[in-house]
N, C-alpha and C positions, 0 to 999 in steps of 0.2 A: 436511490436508496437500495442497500443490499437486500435479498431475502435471504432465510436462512438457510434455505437450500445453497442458494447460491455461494453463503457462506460457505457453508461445509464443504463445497465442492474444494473450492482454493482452498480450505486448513487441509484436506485431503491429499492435496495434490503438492502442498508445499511443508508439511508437515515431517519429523526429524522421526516422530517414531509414533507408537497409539496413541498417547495423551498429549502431545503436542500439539498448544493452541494457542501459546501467547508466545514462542520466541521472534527473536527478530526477525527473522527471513519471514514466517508468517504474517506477522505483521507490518511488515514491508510491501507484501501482495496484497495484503487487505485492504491498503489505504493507496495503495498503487490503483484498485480497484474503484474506488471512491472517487478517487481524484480523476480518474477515465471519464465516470459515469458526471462528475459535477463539470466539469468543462465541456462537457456536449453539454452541458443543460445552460451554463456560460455562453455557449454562442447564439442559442436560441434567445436567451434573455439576459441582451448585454448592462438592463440597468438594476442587477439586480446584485447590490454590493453587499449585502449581508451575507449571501453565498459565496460569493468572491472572496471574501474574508476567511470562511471557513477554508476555502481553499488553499488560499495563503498557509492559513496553519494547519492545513494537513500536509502539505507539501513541506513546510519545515518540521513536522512532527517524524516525516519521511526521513529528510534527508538528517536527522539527527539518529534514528537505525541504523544508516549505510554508515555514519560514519563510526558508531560505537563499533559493526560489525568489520569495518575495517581496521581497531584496532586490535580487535582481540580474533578475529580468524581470516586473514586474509581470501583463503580457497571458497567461506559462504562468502566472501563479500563480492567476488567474483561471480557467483549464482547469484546474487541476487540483484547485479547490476543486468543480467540478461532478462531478468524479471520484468527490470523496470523498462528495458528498451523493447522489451517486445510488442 
């Protein structure tokens, strides 16, 4: 689970200008974030599918960002594939 610190930290840090908190490159790190932290909690507790599920659909919730982002701007779509690989 995120805190809100920790939130802020990545809107901070991935954010487009002062009020930017919901575009896609943000929320692309936010659940890149998420998806970090539930697959180490995945390996610890492999029978535990209800989380694995959520996983599932945060990782398509993901990859449905990168691909809007790579229609409509190539150059973020390129930032924020560095995001996800880091």
């Amino acid at each position: 689970m995120l805190t809100s610190k920790k939130k802020q930290t990545i809107i901070k840090k991935h954010q487009e200008h002062g009020t930017d908190t919901g575009s896609n490159k943000v929320q692309v790190a936010m659940l890149t974030e998420r998806i970090d932290l539930l697959a180490n909690h995945l390996k610890k507790h492999k029978k535990d599918n209800h989380s694995r599920r959520g996983l599932i659909k945060m990782v398509a919730d993901r990859r449905g960002h990168v691909k809007m982002l790579e229609k409509t701007s190539p150059e973020k779509h390129k930032e924020v594939l560095k995001i996800i690989k880091a």
